[in-house]
N, C-alpha and C positions, 0 to 999 in steps of 0.2 A: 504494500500500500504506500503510495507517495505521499510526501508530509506538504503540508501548506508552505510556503514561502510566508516570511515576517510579513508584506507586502500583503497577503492575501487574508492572512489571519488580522492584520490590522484593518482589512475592510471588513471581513465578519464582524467584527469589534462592532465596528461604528454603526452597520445595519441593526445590528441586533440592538445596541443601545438607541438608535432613530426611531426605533420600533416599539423598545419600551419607552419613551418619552410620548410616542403618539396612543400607546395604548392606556396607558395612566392617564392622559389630556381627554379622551374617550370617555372614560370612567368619569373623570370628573363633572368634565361638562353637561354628562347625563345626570351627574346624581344631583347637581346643583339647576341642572334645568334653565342653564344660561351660559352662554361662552365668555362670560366678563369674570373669568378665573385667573387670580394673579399668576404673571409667569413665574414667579418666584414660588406661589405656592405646586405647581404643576414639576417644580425643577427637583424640591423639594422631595416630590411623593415620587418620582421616579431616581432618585438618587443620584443626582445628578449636579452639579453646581448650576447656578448661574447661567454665569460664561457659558456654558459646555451647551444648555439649553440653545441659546442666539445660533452656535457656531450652526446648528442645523437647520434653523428656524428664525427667521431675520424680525417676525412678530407671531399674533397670534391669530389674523387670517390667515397665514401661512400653513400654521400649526393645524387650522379648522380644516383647511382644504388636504393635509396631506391624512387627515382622520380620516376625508371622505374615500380619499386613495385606499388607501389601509382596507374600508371595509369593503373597496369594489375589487381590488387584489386577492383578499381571502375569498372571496368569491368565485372569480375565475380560477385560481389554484383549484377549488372544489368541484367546480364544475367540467372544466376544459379534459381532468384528470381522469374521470366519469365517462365523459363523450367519450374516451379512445379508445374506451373499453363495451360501452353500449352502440349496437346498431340499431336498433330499432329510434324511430323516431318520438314514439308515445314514450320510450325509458329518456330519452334525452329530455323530452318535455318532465319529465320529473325530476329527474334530479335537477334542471333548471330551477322548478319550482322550490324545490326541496334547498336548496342552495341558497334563493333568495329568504326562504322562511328563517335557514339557522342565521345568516348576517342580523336579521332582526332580534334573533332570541338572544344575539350575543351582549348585546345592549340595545334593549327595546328603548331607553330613557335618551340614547342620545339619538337615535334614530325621528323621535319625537319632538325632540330639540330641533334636529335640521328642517323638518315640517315646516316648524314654528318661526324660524328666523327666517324663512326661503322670501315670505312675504315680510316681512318687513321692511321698513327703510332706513337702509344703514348699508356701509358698506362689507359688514359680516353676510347679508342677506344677497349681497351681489357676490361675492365669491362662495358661498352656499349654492344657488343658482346657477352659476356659469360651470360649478364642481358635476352637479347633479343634472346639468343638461346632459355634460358629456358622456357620462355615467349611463344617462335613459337612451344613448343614441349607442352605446356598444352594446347594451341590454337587445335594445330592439335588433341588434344584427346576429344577436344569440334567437333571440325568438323567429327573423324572420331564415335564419339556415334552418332552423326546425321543421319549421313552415315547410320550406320550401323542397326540403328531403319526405317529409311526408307524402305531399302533393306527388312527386316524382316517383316514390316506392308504390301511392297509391294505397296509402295509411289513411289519409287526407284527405276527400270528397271537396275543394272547396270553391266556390263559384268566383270568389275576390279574395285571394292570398295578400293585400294590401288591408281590405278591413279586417280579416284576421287578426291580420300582425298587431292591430290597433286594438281590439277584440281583448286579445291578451292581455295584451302589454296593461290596459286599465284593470283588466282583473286582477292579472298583479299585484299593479301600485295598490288598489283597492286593498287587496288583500292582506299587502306587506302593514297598511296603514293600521287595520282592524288591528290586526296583532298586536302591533304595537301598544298599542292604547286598551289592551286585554288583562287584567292582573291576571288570570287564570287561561290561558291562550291550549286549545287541544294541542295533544301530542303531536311532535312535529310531521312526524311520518301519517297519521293521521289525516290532520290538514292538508299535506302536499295530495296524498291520494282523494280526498273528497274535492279539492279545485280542481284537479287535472280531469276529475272525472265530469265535473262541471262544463270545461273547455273543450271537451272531446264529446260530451253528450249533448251539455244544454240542457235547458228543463225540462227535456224529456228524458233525460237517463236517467240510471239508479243513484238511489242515494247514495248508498256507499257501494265500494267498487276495489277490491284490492287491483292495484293496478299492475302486477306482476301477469293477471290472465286478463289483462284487456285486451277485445278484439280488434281486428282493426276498425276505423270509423267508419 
């Protein structure tokens, strides 16, 4: 086994401490229900000085915007790793779903937070918005490959693969939103299978539906 070079181990270093500074930042701003958290006190809970905080984060829009990174990265990590192992396109459509639910369960308080500041006016609520546009426009090119390998394998029946895509995409946000705002939110695996069964049926399918033997549409 080959050993890391100083060079390389020194950037493990720094990722992994960027990482715990935005995941404590995460934490907090959720638990306080506002991003007006001193960076002294964020520098603090993540062990870190000061200084050390700035050298990766020049303020604390910075800070906001790379939380939202952070939670759309652990997402595709989860998902993308998933896809290369499912072919079918109704499994992609879940774990998709299922992918978006756990980012939510990880911290539903700060997910509620970025809701909440998206509208507001200030400039936390612009870089919130312009984090979370770009965010809704890689999402939508996850839902519309789903889409559109469905359609093609003939999973899919669908007259407008555009309102689809749109179709989802708001059941989603919908859905991620409820959660959120849930003190008692059903099991995750649960919820994933009772939306997807939603999106693939409509209200004319079953209620519940493991979605391991679902047919195709």
């Amino acid at each position: 086994m080959s050993r890391s070079s100083p060079a390389e181990l020194k950037a493990l270093i720094r990722d992994f401490r960027r990482d715990q500074i935005i995941d404590v930042a995460r934490r907090l701003f959720g638990e306080r229900g506002t991003i007006e958290v001193p960076m002294d006190e964020i520098a603090t809970e993540a062990g870190v000085a000061r200084s050390t905080l700035y050298v990766y984060f020049a303020n604390r829009d910075e800070l906001l915007r790379a939380c939202l990174q952070r939670m759309h990265t652990l997402l595709l990590d989860s998902v993308v790793g998933s896809w290369e192992r499912d072919s079918s396109p109704v499994e992609r459509l879940r774990t998709l779903v299922l992918g978006m639910l756990e980012r939510i369960d990880d911290n539903p308080a700060f997910f509620r937070l970025t809701l909440a500041t998206q509208g507001a006016p200030s400039p936390a609520a612009t870089t919130v918005g312009a984090e979370l546009d770009l965010i809704g426009l890689d999402i939508a090119g996850l839902i519309r490959d789903v889409i559109e390998q469905g359609t093609h394998s003939g999973d899919f029946r669908l007259l407008d693969a555009d309102k689809a895509m749109t179709f989802v995409g708001q059941q989603l946000y919908g859905a991620m939103s409820v959660r959120a705002g849930d003190p008692r939110p059903a099991p995750r695996h649960e919820a994933a299978d009772e939306l997807c069964s939603f999106l693939l049926y409509g209200l004319a399918g079953p209620a519940r539906t493991d979605m391991h033997t679902l047919p195709a549409s």
